[in-house]
PAVO-547883 format. One record per residue (C-alpha): residue number from 1; residue in three letters; x, y, z. Coordinates in nm, 2 decimals. Example, Ala and Ser with C-alpha at 12.3 -4.5 7.8 and 13.67 -1.06 7.14 Angstrom:
BEGIN
1, ALA, 1.23, -0.45, 0.78
2, SER, 1.37, -0.11, 0.71
! end
This chain:
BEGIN
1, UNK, 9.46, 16.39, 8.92
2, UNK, 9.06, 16.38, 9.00
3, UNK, 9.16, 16.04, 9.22
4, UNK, 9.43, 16.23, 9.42
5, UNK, 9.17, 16.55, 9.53
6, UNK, 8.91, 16.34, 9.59
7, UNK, 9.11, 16.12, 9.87
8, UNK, 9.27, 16.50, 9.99
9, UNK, 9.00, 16.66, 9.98
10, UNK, 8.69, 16.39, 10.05
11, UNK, 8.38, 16.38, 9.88
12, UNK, 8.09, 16.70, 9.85
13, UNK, 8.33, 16.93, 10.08
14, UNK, 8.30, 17.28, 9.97
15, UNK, 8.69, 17.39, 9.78
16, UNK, 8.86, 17.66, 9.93
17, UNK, 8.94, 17.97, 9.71
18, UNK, 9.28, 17.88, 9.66
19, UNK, 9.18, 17.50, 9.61
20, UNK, 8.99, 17.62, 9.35
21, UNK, 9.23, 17.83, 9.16
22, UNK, 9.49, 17.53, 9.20
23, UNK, 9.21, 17.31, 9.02
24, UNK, 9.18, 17.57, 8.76
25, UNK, 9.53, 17.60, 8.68
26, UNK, 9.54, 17.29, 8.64
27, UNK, 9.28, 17.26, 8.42
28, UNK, 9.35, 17.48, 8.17
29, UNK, 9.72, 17.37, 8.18
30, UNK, 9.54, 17.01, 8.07
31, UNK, 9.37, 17.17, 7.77
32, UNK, 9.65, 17.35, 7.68
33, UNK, 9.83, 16.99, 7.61
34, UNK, 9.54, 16.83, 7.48
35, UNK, 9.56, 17.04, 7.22
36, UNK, 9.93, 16.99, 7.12
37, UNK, 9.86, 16.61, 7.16
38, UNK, 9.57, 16.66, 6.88
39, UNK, 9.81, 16.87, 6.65
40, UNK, 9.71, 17.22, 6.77
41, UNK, 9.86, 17.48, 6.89
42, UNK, 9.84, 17.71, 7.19
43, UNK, 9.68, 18.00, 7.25
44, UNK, 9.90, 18.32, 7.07
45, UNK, 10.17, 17.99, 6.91
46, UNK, 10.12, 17.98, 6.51
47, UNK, 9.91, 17.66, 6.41
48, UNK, 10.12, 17.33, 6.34
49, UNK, 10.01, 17.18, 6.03
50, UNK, 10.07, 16.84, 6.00
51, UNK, 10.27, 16.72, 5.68
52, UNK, 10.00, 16.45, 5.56
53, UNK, 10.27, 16.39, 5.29
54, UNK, 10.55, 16.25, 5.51
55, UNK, 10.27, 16.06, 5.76
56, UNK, 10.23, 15.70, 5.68
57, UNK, 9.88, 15.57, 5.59
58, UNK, 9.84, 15.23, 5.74
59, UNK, 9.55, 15.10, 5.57
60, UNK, 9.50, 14.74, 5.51
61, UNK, 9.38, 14.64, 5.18
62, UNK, 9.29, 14.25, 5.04
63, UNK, 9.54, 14.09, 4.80
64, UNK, 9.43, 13.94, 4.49
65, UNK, 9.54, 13.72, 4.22
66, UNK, 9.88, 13.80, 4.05
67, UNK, 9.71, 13.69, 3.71
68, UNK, 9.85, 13.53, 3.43
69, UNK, 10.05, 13.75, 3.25
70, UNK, 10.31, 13.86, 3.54
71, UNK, 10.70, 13.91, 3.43
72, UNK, 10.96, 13.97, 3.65
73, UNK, 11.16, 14.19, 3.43
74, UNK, 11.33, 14.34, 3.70
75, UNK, 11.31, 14.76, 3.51
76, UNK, 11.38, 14.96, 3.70
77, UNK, 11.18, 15.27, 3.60
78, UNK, 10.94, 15.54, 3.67
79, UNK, 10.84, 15.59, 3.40
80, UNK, 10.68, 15.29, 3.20
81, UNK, 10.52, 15.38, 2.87
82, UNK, 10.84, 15.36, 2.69
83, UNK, 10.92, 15.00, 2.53
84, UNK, 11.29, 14.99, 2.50
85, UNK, 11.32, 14.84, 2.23
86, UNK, 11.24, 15.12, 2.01
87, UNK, 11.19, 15.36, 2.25
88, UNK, 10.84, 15.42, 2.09
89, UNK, 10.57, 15.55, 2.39
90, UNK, 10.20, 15.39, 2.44
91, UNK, 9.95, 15.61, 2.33
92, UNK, 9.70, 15.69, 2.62
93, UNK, 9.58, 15.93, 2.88
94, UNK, 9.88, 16.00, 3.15
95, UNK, 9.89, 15.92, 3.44
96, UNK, 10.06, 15.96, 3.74
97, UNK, 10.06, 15.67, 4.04
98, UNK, 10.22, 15.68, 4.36
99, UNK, 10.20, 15.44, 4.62
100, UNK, 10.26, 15.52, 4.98
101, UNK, 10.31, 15.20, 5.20
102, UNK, 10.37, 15.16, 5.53
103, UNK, 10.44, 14.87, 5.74
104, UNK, 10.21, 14.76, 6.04
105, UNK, 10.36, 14.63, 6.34
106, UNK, 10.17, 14.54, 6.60
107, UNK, 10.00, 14.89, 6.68
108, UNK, 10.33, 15.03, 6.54
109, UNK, 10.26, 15.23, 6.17
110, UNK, 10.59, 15.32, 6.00
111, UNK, 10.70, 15.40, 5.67
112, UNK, 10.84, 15.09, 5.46
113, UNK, 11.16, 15.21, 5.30
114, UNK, 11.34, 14.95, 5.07
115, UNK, 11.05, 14.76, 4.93
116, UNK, 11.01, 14.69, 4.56
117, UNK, 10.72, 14.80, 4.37
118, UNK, 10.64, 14.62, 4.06
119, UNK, 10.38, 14.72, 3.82
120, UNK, 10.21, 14.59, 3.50
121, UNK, 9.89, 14.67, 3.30
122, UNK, 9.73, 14.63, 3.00
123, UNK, 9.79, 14.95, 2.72
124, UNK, 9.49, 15.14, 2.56
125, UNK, 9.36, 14.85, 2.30
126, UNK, 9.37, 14.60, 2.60
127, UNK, 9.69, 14.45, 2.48
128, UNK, 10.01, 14.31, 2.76
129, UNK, 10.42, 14.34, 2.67
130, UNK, 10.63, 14.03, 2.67
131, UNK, 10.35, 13.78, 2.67
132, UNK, 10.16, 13.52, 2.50
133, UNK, 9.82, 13.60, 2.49
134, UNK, 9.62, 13.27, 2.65
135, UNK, 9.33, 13.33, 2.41
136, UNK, 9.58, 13.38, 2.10
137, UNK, 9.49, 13.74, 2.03
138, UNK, 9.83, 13.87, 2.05
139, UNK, 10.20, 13.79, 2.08
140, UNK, 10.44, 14.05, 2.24
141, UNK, 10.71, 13.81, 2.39
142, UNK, 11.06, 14.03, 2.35
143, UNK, 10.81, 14.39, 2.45
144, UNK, 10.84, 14.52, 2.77
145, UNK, 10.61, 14.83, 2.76
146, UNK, 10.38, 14.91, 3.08
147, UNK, 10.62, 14.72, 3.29
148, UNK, 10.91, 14.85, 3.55
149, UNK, 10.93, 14.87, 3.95
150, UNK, 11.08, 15.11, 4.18
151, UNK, 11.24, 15.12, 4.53
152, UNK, 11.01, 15.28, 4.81
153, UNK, 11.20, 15.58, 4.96
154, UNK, 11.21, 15.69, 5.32
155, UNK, 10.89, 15.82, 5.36
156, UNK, 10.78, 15.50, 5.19
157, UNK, 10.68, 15.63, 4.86
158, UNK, 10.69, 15.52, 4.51
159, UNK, 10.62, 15.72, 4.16
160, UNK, 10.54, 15.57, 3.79
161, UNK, 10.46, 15.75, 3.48
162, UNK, 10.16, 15.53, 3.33
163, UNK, 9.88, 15.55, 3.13
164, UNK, 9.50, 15.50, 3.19
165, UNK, 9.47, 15.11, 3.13
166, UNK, 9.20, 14.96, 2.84
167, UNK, 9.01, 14.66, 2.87
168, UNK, 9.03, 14.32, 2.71
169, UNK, 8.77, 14.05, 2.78
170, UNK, 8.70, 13.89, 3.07
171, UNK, 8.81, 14.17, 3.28
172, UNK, 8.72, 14.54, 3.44
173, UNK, 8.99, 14.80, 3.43
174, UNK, 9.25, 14.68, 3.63
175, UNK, 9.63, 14.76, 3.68
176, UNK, 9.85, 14.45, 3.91
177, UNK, 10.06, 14.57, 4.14
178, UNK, 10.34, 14.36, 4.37
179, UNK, 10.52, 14.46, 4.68
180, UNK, 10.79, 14.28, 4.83
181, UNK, 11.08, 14.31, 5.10
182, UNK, 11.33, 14.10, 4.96
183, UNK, 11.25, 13.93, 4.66
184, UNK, 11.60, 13.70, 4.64
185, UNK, 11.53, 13.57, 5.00
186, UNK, 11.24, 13.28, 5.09
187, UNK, 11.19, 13.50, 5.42
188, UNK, 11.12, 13.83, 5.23
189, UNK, 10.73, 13.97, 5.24
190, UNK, 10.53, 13.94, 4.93
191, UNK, 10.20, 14.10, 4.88
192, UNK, 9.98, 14.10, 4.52
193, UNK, 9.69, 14.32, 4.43
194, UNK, 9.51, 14.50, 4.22
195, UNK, 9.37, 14.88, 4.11
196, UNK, 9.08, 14.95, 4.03
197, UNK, 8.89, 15.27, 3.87
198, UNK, 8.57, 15.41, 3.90
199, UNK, 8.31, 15.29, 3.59
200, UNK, 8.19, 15.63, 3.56
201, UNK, 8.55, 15.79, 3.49
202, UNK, 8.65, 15.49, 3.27
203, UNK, 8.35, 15.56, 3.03
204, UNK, 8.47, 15.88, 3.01
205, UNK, 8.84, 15.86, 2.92
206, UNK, 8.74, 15.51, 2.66
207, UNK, 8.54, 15.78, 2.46
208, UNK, 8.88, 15.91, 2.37
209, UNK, 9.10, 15.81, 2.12
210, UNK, 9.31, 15.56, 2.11
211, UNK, 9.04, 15.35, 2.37
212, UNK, 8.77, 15.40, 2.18
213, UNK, 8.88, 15.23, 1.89
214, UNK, 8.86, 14.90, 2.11
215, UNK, 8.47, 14.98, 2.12
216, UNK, 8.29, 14.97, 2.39
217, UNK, 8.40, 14.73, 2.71
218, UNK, 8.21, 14.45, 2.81
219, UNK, 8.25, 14.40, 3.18
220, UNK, 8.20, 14.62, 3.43
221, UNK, 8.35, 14.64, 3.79
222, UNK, 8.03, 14.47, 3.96
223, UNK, 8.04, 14.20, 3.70
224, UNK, 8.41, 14.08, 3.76
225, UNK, 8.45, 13.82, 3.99
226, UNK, 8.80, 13.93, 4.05
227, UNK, 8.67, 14.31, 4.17
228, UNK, 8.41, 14.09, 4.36
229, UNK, 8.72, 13.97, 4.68
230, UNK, 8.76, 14.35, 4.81
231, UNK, 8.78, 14.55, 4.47
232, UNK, 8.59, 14.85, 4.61
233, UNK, 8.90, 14.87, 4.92
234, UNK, 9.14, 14.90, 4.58
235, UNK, 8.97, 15.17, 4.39
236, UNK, 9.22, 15.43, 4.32
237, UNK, 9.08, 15.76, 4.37
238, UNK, 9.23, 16.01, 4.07
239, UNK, 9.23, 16.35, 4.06
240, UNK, 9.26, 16.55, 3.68
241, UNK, 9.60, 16.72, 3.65
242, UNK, 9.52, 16.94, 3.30
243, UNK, 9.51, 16.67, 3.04
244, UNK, 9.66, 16.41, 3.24
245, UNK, 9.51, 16.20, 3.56
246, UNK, 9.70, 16.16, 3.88
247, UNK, 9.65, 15.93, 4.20
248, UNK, 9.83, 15.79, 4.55
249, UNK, 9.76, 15.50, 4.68
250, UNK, 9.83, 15.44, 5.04
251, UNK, 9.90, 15.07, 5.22
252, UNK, 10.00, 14.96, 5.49
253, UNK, 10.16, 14.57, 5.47
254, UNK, 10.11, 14.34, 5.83
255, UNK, 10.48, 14.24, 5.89
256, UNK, 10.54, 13.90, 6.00
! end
């Protein structure tokens, strides 16, 4: 538009009154779309408040190691204290984990609808279901407690009913997480990570019981070499629901 009066009406010439109330109409008409384009609304027009909730979140975070004690169960399940076996329930603080993930094409950022969500941790005394401990302190093949996966929806998001993980040497607080497209297809996307939690809040839920039983941990997030390949990008921020702990995790996966 500034291009187009310049070559009309040349440069440093003096604008006629009604050239310049065509340039402000024009003007304000701009601002008055700028501001839809940012999310706001006209002047007199009731605000527009974006749903953050239903807007994807493409952020790219680093994969890690899947880890040793990885079983695809294939549970289906939100919520994954429960061993099925017995139906008994880990004792622990709750908590509530969503993921939001998103998939990244190009510049493109849409919700990714369809993907499995697998998740696996560790219960309060540091302990893994259906496994073999590799340094012999436990034995829980046949358990499938703090295991299950679910099915993203259409805005891309996932739920599980958890508790806040223990520790067990070797390791900071950790839960493994695995996304993927397709998993009976070779061509299917497969991505592997971690979450993390902040040292302060972990020293404060171990002083509870049953954690604190395990005594106190030995390694910290700075001193796992694990954390150390992008562990601060997979921190999950928490916020305190009552008694209970709840947090969303957003990610965005670069599609192939």
């Amino acid at each position: 538009m500034k291009r187009n009066l310049v070559n009309k009406m040349g440069v440093g010439r003096h604008l006629s009154r009604r050239e310049m109330l065509l340039l402000t109409g024009v003007t304000a008409a701009s601002l008055v779309m700028g501001r839809h384009v940012r999310g706001q609304s006209a002047p007199g027009a009731p605000a527009q408040i974006p749903d953050k909730r239903a807007m994807p979140s493409c952020v790219v975070r680093p994969q890690q190691t899947e880890g040793p004690y990885f079983v695809d169960e294939k549970l289906k399940r939100s919520d994954i204290r429960f061993e099925p076996s017995d139906h008994s329930v880990k004792e622990g603080v709750p908590l509530r984990l969503v993921f939001r993930v998103s998939r990244i094409e190009g510049s493109a950022c849409t919700p990714l609808s369809g993907a499995m969500v697998d998740v696996w941790q560790c219960d309060a005394l540091g302990v893994y279901s259906d496994v073999q401990d590799i340094n012999g302190l436990f034995d829980t093949r046949g358990k499938k407690f703090l295991r299950g996966y679910q099915i993203t929806d259409a805005s891309g998001k996932v739920e599980f009913v958890t508790i806040y993980p223990g520790w067990y040497p070797g390791r900071t607080v950790h839960i493994h997480f695995k996304i993927r497209t397709d998993p009976a297809s070779p061509r299917g996307h497969e991505f592997t990570s971690q979450l993390y939690f902040d040292d302060s809040l972990t020293d404060r839920v171990h002083a509870q019981a049953p954690y604190a039983t395990r005594g106190q941990r030995t390694l910290r997030n700075a001193g796992d070499r694990i954390f150390q390949g992008g562990g601060n990008e997979l921190i999950l921020p928490l916020a305190k629901e009552a008694a209970d702990y709840a947090g969303t995790f957003d990610i965005g996966l670069q599609m192939t």
